[in-house]
BAVOPA-271687 format. One line per 3 residues: their letters; for each residue x, y, z of C-alpha. Coordinates in nm, 3 decimals. Example, Ala and Ser with C-alpha at 12.3 -4.5 7.8 and 13.67 -1.06 7.14 Angstrom:
2
AS	1.230/-0.450/0.780 ~ 1.367/-0.106/0.714
***
This chain:
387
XXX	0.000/0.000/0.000 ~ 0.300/0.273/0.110 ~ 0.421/0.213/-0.238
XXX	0.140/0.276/-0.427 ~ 0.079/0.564/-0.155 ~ 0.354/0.742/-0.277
XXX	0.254/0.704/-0.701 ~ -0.059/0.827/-0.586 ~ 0.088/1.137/-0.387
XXX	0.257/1.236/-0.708 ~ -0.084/1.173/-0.905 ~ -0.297/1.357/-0.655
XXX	-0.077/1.680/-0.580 ~ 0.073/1.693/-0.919 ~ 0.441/1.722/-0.742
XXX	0.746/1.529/-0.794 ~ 0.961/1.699/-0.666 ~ 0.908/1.679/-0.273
XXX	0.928/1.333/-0.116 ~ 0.618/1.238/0.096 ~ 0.672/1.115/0.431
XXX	0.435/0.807/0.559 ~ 0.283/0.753/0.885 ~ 0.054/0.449/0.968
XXX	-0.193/0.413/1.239 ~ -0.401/0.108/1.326 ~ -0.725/0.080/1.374
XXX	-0.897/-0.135/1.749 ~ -1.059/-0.402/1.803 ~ -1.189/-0.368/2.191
XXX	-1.202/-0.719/2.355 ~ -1.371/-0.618/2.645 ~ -1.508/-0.340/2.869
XXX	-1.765/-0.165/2.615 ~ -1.918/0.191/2.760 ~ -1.697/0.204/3.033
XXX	-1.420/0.417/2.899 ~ -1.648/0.759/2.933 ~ -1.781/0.593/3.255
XXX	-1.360/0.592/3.373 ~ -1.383/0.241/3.412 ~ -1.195/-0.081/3.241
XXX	-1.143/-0.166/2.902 ~ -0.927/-0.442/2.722 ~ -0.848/-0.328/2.379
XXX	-0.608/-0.411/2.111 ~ -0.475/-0.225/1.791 ~ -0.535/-0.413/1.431
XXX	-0.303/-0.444/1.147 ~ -0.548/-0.288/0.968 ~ -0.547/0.115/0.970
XXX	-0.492/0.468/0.807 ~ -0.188/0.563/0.596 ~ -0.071/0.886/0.589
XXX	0.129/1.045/0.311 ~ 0.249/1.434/0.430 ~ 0.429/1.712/0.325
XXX	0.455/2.072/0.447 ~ 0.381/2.312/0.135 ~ 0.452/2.652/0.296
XXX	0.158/2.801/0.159 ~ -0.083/2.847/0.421 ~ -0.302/2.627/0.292
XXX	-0.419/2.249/0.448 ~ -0.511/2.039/0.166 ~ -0.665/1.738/0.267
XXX	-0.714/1.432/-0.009 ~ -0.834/1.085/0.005 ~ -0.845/0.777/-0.152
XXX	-1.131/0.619/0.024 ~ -1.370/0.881/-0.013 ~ -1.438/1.149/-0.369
XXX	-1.453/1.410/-0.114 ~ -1.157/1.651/-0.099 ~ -1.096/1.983/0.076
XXX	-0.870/2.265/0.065 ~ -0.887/2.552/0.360 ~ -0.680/2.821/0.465
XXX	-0.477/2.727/0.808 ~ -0.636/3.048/0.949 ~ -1.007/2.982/0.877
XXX	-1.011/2.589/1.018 ~ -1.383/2.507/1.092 ~ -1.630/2.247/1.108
XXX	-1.705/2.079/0.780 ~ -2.081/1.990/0.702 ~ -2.032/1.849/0.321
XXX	-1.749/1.595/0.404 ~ -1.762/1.408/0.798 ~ -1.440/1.239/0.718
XXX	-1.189/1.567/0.680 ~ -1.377/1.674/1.064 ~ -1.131/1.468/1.226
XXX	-0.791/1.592/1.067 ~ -0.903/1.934/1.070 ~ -1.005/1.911/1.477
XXX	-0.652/1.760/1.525 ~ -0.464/2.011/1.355 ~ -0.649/2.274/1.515
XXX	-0.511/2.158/1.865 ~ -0.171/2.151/1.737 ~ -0.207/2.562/1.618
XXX	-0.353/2.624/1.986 ~ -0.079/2.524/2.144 ~ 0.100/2.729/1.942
XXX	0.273/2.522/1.677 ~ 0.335/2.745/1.366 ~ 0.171/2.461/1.097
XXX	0.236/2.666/0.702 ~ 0.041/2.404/0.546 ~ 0.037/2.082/0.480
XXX	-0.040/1.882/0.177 ~ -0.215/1.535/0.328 ~ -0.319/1.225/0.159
XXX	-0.481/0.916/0.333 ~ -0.556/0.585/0.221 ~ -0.732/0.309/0.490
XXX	-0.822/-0.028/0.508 ~ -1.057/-0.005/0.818 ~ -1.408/-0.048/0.741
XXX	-1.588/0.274/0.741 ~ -1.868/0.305/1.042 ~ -1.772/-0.054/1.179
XXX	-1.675/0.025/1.486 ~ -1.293/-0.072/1.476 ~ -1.206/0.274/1.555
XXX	-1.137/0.468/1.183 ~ -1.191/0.816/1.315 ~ -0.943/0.749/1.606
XXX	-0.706/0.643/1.370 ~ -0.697/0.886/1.141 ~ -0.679/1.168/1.408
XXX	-0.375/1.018/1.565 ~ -0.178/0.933/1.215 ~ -0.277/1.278/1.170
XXX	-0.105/1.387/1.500 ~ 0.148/1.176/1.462 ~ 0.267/1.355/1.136
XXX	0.239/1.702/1.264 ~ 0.425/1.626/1.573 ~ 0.714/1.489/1.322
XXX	0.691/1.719/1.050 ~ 0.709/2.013/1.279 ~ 0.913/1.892/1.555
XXX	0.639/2.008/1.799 ~ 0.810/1.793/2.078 ~ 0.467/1.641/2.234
XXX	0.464/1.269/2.381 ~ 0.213/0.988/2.250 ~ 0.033/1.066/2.593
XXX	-0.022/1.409/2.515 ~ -0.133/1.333/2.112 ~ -0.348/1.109/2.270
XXX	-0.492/1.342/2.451 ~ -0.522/1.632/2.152 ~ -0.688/1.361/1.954
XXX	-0.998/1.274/2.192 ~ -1.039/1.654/2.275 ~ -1.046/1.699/1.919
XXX	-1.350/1.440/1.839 ~ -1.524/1.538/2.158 ~ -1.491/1.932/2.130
XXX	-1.467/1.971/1.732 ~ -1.660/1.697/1.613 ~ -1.876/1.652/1.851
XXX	-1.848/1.290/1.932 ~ -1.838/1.271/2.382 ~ -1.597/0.973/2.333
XXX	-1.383/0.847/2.591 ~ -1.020/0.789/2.606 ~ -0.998/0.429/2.475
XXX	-0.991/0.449/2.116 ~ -0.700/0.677/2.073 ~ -0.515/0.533/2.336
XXX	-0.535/0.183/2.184 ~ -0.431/0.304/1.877 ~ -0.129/0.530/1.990
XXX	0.000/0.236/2.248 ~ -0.040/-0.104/2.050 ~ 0.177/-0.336/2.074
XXX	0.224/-0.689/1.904 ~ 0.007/-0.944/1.991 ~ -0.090/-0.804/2.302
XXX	-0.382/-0.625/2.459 ~ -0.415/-0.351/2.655 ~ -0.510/-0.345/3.013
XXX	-0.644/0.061/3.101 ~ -0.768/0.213/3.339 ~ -0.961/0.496/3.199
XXX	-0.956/0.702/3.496 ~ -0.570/0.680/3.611 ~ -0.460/0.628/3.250
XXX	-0.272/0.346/3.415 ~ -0.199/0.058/3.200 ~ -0.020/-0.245/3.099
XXX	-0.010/-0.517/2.817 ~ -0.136/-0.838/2.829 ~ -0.038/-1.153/2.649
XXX	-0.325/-1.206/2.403 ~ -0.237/-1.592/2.335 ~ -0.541/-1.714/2.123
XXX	-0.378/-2.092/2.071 ~ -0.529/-2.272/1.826 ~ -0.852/-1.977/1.797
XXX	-0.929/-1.726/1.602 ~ -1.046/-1.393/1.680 ~ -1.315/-1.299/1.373
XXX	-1.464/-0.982/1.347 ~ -1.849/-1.006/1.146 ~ -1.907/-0.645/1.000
XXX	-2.309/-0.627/1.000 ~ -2.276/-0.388/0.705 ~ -2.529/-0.175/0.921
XXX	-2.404/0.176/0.941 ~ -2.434/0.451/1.256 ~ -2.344/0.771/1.241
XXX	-2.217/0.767/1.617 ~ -2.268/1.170/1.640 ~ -2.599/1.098/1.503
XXX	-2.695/0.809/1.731 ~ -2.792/0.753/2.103 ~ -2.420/0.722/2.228
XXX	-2.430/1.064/2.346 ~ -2.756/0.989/2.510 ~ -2.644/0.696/2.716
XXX	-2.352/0.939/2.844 ~ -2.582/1.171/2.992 ~ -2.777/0.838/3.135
XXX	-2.502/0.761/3.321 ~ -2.436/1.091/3.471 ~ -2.782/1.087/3.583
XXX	-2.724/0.736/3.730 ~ -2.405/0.911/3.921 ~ -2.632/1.201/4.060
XXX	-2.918/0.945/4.203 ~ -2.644/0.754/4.353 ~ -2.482/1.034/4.488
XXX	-2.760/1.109/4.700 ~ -2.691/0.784/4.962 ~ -2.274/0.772/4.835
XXX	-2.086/1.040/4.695 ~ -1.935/0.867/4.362 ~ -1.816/1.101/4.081
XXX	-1.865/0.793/3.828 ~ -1.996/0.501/3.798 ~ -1.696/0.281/3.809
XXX	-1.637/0.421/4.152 ~ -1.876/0.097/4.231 ~ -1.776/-0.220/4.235
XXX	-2.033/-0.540/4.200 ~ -2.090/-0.547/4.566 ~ -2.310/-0.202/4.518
XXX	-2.539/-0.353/4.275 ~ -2.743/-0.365/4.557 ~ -2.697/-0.015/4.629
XXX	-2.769/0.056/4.289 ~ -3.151/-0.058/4.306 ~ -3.189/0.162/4.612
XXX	-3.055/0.452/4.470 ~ -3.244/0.476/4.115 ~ -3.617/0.435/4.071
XXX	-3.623/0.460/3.723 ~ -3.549/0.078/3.546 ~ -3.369/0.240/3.243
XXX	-3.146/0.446/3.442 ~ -3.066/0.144/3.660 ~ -3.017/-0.072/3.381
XXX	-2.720/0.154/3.233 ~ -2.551/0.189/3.567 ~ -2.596/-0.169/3.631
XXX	-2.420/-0.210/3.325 ~ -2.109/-0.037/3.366 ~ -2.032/-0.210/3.731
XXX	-2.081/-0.553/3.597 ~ -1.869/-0.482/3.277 ~ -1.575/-0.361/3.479
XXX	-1.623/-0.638/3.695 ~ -1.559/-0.857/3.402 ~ -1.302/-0.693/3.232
XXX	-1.086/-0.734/3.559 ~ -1.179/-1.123/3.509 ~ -1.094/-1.154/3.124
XXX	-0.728/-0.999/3.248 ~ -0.765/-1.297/3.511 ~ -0.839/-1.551/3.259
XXX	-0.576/-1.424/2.973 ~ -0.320/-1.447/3.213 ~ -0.375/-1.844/3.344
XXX	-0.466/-1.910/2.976 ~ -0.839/-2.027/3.051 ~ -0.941/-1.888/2.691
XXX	-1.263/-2.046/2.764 ~ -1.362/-1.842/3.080 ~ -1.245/-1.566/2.873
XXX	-1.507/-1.671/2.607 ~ -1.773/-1.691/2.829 ~ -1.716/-1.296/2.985
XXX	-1.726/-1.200/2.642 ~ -2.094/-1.355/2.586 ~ -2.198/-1.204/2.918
XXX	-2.119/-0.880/2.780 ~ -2.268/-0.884/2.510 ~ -2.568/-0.988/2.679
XXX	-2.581/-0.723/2.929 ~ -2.507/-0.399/2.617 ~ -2.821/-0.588/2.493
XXX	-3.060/-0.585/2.793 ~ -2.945/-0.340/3.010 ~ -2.783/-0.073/2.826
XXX	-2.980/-0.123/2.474 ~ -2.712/-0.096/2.215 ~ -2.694/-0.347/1.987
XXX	-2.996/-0.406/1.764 ~ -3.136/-0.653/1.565 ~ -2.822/-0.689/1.323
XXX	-2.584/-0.715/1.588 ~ -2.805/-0.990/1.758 ~ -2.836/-1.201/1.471
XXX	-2.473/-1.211/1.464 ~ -2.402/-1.305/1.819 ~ -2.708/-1.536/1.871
XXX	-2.637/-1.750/1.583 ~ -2.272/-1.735/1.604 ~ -2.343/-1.889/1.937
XXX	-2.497/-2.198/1.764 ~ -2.249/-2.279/1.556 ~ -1.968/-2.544/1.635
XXX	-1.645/-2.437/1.750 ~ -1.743/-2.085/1.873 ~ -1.659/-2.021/2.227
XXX	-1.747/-1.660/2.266 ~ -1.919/-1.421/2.038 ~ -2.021/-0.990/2.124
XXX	-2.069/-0.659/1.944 ~ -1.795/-0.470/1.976 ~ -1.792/-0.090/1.973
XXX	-2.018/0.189/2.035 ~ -2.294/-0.083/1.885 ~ -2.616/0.006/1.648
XXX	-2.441/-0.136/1.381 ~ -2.081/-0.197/1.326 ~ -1.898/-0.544/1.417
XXX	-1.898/-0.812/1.614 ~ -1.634/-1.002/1.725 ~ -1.592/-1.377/1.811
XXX	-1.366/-1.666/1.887 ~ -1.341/-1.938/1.715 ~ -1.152/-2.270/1.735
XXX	-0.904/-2.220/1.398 ~ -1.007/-2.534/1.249 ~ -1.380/-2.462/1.228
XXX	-1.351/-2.107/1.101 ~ -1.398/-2.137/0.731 ~ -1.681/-2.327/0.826
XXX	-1.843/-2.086/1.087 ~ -1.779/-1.787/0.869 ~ -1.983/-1.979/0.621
XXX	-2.250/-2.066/0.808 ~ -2.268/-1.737/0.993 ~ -2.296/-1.571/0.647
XXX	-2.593/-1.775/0.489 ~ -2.791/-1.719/0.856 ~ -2.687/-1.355/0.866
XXX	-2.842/-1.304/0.533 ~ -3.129/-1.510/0.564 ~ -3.207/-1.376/0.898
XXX	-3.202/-0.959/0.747 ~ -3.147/-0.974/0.409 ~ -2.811/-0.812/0.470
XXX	-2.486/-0.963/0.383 ~ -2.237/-0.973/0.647 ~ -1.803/-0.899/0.601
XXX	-1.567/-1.149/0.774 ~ -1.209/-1.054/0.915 ~ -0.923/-1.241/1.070
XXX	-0.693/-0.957/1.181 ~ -0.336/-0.999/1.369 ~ -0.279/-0.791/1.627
XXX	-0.057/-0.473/1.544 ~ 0.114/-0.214/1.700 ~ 0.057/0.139/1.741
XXX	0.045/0.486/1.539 ~ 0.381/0.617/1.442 ~ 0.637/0.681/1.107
XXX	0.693/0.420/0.849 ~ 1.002/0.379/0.690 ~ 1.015/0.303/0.300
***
């Protein structure tokens, strides 16, 4: 792809005679932990070998000119007039992250930017994320603005949440700024405190199943079942002073039913608790090796986003429930912000062609939809690629 990057560079900016430079970041797969990142709770994710490429020049002339070859959308602005785009969503998260970078003062002349991904568009693995932090990655380089990965982290989810408008948590960009080689990631979304863990699959197979469904997550309830969770944190608040909900630990589901009278406000905190609960298990179980506990917490999570905090839909159902039936699978869940987008499952490796079969005809006789199948590997994080 970086070659053929760089023929297209030349094609799309007319310009031999500066060499691009190329960036890559990698799209996420989260493993566990799902709405607990905004809640400052647990999460288990992992960055993808599949992701954003970034070819980037400066071109001196005050102007950002932003190109893709995903998308037939293009845009060229001035560096001084940076502002929300209506006509094409995708160019929203470049121009967000590049407007952190000239608030802290880092003199940007213009840049000449061309991306090319291989993360499927509103599936959930995390494509905004990655393009902001390729994006931030190349700035910091370019420029020599002298900011950590903790810090471009950082400018990234401000960015979505502030410019684009998405009240995402921390997990996404972290994932895809600290991947590492077939491990996960272990955060704490409220320390920042972390560590990797030893994602040995043996002889299974981690398969994502895109429902093809698409959400626009700005344009969905995501930012609804944020504010239902701060309303969970001001009933509970009244008998224990919590600032979030991951403040609670599955001892206070109890608590919990005293606190809130209303069922669907008690349903999303009771939610949260339980999922952090069994994120700190999966860690457990990938540690001893006990894939099949690890299987298990990943079908009782997907159960409780479905009854208690009401994200996945009928797509992302028919996945899971009849993934569940089929030989060989040992644990099958949405992953993601859910209405749509993937789910993930795993699979004993020498039944996979065969489930991803099955799965397929079922998906499509079950909504008329037809479904995408991915084995990734498990990649590492955002930074320069050398050609």
């Amino acid at each position: 792809m970086i070659i053929n990057l760089r023929q297209e560079y030349y094609r799309v900016f007319k310009n031999r005679t500066i060499n691009p430079v190329f960036f890559f970041s990698p799209g996420r797969l989260n493993l566990i932990g799902e709405h607990t990142d905004y809640n400052m709770g647990f999460v288990l994710p992992c960055a993808l070998d599949y992701g954003t490429y970034l070819a980037a020049t400066p071109n001196n002339s005050g102007t950002i000119r932003l190109r893709t070859l995903n998308f037939d959308y293009f845009l060229d602005t001035s560096i001084d007039k940076i502002e929300k785009n209506t006509d094409g969503e995708w160019v929203n998260y470049p121009l967000g992250v590049i407007l952190e970078f000239l608030k802290r003062d880092v003199h940007i002349g213009g840049l000449d930017l061309l991306y090319s991904g291989n993360i499927p568009n509103g599936a959930g693995l995390s494509s905004s994320a990655s393009i902001e932090m390729v994006t931030a990655v190349a700035i910091n380089s370019l420029f020599n603005a002298g900011f950590d990965m903790m810090d471009m982290v950082k400018m990234s989810q401000n960015a979505e949440n502030s410019f684009v408008g998405m009240n995402c948590g921390i997990m996404d960009q972290f994932a895809v700024a600290f991947g590492k080689k077939d491990s996960a990631i272990f955060l704490n979304c409220d320390t920042l405190e972390h560590r990797n863990v030893p994602l040995v699959l043996n002889n299974y197979d981690l398969v994502i199943a895109n429902t093809n469904k698409r959400r626009g997550l700005t344009d969905s309830k995501y930012n609804q079942r944020r504010a239902e969770c701060e309303t969970a944190v001001k009933m509970v608040s009244v008998i224990k002073e919590i600032d979030h909900l991951s403040q609670l630990s599955v001892e206070n589901i109890d608590m919990l039913e005293e606190a809130i009278d209303d069922r669907t406000i008690l349903g999303r905190a009771r939610h949260v608790v339980s999922e952090n609960n069994r994120v700190l298990e999966a860690v457990k179980a990938l540690y001893r090796d006990d894939i099949g506990r690890f299987g298990e917490l990943m079908n009782e999570s997907h159960d409780s986003l479905k009854n208690d905090y009401d994200v996945t839909g009928h797509e992302l159902d028919t996945l899971v429930y009849e993934a569940r039936k089929i030989e060989g699978v040992i644990g099958s869940r949405m992953t993601g912000a859910g209405f749509g987008g993937c789910t993930v499952n795993l699979v004993d490796r020498s039944k996979t062609t065969a489930f991803i079969d099955r799965l397929a005809e079922r998906y499509t006789e079950l909504t008329g939809l037809k479904a995408d199948f991915y084995r990734p590997a498990i990649g590492e994080g955002a930074g320069r690629v050398k050609i």
